[in-house]
C-alpha atoms as a printed R data frame, in Angstrom:
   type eleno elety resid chain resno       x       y       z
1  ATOM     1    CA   UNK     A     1  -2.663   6.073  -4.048
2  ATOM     2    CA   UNK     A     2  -0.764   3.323  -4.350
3  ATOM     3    CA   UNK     A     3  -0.593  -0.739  -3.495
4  ATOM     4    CA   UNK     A     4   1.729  -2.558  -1.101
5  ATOM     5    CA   UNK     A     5   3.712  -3.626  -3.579
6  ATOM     6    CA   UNK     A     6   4.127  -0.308  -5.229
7  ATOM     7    CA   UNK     A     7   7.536   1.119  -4.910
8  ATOM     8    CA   UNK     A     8   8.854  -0.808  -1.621
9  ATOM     9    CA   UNK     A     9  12.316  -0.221  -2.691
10 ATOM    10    CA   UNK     A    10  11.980   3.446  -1.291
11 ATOM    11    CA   UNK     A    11  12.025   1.549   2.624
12 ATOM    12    CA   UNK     A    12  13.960  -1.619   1.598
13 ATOM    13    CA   UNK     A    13  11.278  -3.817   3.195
14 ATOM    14    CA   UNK     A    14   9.992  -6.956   1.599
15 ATOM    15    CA   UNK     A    15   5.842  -6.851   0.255
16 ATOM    16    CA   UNK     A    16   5.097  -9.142   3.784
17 ATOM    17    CA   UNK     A    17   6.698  -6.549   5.790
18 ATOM    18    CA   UNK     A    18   4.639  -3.552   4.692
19 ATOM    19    CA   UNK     A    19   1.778  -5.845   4.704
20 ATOM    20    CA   UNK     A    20   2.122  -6.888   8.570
21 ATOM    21    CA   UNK     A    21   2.228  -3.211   9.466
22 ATOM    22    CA   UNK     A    22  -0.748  -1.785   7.526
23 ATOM    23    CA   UNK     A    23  -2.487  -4.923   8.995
24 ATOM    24    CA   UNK     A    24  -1.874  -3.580  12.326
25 ATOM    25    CA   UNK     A    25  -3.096   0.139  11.504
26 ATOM    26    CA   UNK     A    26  -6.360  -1.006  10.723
27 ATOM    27    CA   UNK     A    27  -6.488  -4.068  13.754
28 ATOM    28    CA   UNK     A    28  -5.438  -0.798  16.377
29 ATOM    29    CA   UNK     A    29  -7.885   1.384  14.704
30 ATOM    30    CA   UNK     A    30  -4.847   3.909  14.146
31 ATOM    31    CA   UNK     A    31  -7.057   4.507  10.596
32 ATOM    32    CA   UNK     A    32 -10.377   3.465   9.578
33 ATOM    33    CA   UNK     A    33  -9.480   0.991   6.444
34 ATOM    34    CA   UNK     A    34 -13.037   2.121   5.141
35 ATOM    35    CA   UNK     A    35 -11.786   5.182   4.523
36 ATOM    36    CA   UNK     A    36  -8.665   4.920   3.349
37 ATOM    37    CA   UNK     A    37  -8.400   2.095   0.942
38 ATOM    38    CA   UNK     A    38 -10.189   1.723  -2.140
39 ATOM    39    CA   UNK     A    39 -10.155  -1.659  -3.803
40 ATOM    40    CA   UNK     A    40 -10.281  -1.697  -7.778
41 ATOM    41    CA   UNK     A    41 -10.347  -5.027  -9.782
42 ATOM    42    CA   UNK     A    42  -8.005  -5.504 -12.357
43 ATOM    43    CA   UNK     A    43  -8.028  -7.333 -15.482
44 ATOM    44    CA   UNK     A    44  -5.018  -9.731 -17.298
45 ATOM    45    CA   UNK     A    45  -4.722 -12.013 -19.659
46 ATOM    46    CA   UNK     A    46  -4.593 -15.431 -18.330
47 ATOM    47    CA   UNK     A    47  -0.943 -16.786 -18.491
48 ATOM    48    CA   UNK     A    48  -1.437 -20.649 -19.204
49 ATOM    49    CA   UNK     A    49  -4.546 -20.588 -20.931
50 ATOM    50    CA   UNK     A    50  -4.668 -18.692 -24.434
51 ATOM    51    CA   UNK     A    51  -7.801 -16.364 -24.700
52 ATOM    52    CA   UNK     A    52  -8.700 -16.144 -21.096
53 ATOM    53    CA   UNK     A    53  -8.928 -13.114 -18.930
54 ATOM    54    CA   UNK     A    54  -8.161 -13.375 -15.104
55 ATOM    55    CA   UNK     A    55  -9.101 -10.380 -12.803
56 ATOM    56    CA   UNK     A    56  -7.962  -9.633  -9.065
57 ATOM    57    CA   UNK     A    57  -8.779  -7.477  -6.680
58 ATOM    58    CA   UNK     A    58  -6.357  -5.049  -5.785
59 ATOM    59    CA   UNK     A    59  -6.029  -2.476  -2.506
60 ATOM    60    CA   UNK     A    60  -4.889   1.291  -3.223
61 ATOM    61    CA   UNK     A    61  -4.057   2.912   0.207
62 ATOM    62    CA   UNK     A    62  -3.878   6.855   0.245
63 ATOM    63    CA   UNK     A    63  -1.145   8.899   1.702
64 ATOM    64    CA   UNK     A    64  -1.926   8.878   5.710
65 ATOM    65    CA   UNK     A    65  -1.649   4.699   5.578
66 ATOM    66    CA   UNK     A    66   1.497   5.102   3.299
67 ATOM    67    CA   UNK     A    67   3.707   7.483   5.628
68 ATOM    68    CA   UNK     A    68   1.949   5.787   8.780
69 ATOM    69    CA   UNK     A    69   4.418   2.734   9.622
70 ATOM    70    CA   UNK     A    70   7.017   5.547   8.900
71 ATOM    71    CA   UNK     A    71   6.197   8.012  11.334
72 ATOM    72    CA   UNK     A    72   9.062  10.195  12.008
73 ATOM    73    CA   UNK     A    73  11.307   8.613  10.007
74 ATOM    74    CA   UNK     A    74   9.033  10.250   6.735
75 ATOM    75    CA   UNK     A    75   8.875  13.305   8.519
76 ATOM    76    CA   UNK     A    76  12.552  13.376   8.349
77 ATOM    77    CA   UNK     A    77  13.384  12.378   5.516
78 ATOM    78    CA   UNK     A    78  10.475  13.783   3.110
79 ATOM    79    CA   UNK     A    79   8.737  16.522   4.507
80 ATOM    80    CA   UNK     A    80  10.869  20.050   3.541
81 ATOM    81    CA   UNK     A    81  11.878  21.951   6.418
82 ATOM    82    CA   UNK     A    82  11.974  26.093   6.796
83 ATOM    83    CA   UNK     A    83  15.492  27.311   8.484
């Protein structure tokens, strides 16, 4: 699984951009967000203030919402095709 801010080099598109289109999978009902995300909180030390912890809540997305704003263009490029 991984966030939306995991990795976004590999399709040179800003956070916002891969954002807007997962957004849209789940406001079509292309996937069922229940399903595929699981949400985690995560813990960090508190930048200004010495001693305190913050924690956030981030969303993991599995592999169908990943390769979904990519459609063909994964297909293509990832998926290993027989001669």
């Amino acid at each position: 699984m991984a966030d939306a801010g995991s990795d976004n080099g590999s399709f040179q598109k800003a956070k916002s951009t891969i954002s807007f289109h997962i957004s849209n999978i789940f406001k079509e009902g292309e996937l069922d967000e229940k399903v595929v995300v699981r949400k985690n909180r995560t813990a960090t030390m508190h930048g200004a203030i010495d001693g305190k912890i913050q924690t956030h809540e981030v969303a993991f997305y599995n592999l169908d919402v990943i390769i979904s704003p990519c459609g063909d263009k994964f297909l293509k490029v990832c998926v290993p095709r027989e001669k």
